[in-house]
N, C-alpha and C positions, 0 to 999 in steps of 0.2 A: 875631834875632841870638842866637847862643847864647855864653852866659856860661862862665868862666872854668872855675869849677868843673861845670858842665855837660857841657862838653868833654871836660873828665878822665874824668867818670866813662861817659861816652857810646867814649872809646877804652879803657879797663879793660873794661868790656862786651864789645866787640867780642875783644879781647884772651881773655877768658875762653871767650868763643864760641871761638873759632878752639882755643884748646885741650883743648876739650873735642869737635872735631872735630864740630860741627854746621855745617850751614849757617843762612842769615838762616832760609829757608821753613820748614825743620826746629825748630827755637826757638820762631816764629811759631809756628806750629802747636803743639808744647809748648805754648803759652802761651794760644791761642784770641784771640790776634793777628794781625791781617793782614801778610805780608812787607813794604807798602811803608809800613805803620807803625812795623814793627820797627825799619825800613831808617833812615828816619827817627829816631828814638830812638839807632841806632847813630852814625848819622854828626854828630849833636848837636841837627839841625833842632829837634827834638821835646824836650821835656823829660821826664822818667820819672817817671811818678807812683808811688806808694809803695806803692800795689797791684799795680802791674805789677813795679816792684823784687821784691818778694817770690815773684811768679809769676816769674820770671826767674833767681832764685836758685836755687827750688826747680828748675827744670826743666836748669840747669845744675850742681845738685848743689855748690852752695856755700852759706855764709852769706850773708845781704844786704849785711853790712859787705868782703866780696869786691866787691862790684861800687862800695859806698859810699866805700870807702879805709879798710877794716880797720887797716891796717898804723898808718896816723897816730893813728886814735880807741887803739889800745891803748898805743899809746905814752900817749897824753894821758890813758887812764884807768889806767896803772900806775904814774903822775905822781899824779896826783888821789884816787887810790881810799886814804882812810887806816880806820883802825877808830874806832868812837865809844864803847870799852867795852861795845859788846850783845856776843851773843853769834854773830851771822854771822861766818861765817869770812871770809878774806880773798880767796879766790878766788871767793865767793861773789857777794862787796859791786865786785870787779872786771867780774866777767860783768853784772850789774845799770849798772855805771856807761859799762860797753863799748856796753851794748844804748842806752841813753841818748843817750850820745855818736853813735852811728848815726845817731839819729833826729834829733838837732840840727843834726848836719852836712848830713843832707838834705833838711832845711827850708831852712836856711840859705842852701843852696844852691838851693834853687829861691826864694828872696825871703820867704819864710813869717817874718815877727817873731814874736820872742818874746811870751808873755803878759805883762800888766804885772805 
C-alpha cells in the first residue's frame, strides 16, 4: 500500500516526466532502470529510494526537491532560516537549510525516524 506522501511524490514524477517529454522506457534508460520498475515507482507501487531520486533529477534536468515538493521545503526553510551573527549570508544559510529539509521530508516520507 502506498502512503500518502508516497503518492504525491510518485504523480509530481510522473508530472515532470511528461513535461519534459520523455517516455517511462526513455527515463528508465536515463537512469539504468528497468521500465517496469520505473513504471512502478511512477504509479506509487514502489517507493523511491534516494539514490534513484537523484538519478531521476539529474536525468530529467531538475533539483531532487522538484520531484521531493520544493515548493513546501522552501516555504518552511524562508520561515526557519534566521542568522546566528557568523558570517554566512542569508541565502547561503537558506540553500543549506532547503537541502536539509529535502532530505527530511524524504525520510520521513518513506518511514526513516529521526536520530535520537
Amino acid at each position: 500500500m502506498t502512503s500518502q506522501a508516497g503518492q504525491v511524490i510518485a504523480d509530481r514524477l510522473k508530472r515532470l516526466r511528461e513535461r519534459a517529454g520523455q517516455s517511462q522506457q526513455e527515463l528508465a534508460d536515463a537512469t539504468g532502470m528497468s521500465q517496469p520498475t520505473y513504471s512502478r515507482i511512477e504509479t506509487g507501487e514502489r517507493p523511491l529510494k534516494g539514490g534513484e531520486a537523484i538519478q531521476l533529477a539529474d536525468a530529467l534536468g531538475v533539483r531532487v526537491g522538484a520531484i521531493l515538493g520544493a515548493a513546501e521545503i522552501d516555504q518552511r526553510a524562508l520561515c526557519a532560516a534566521r542568522t546566528d551573527g557568523g558570517t554566512s549570508e542569508m541565502a547561503t544559510m537558506r540553500l543549506r537549510l532547503a537541502a536539509y529539509l529535502e532530505l527530511d521530508a524524504y525520510l520521513d516520507g518513506q518511514g526513516v525516524a529521526p536520530l535520537p
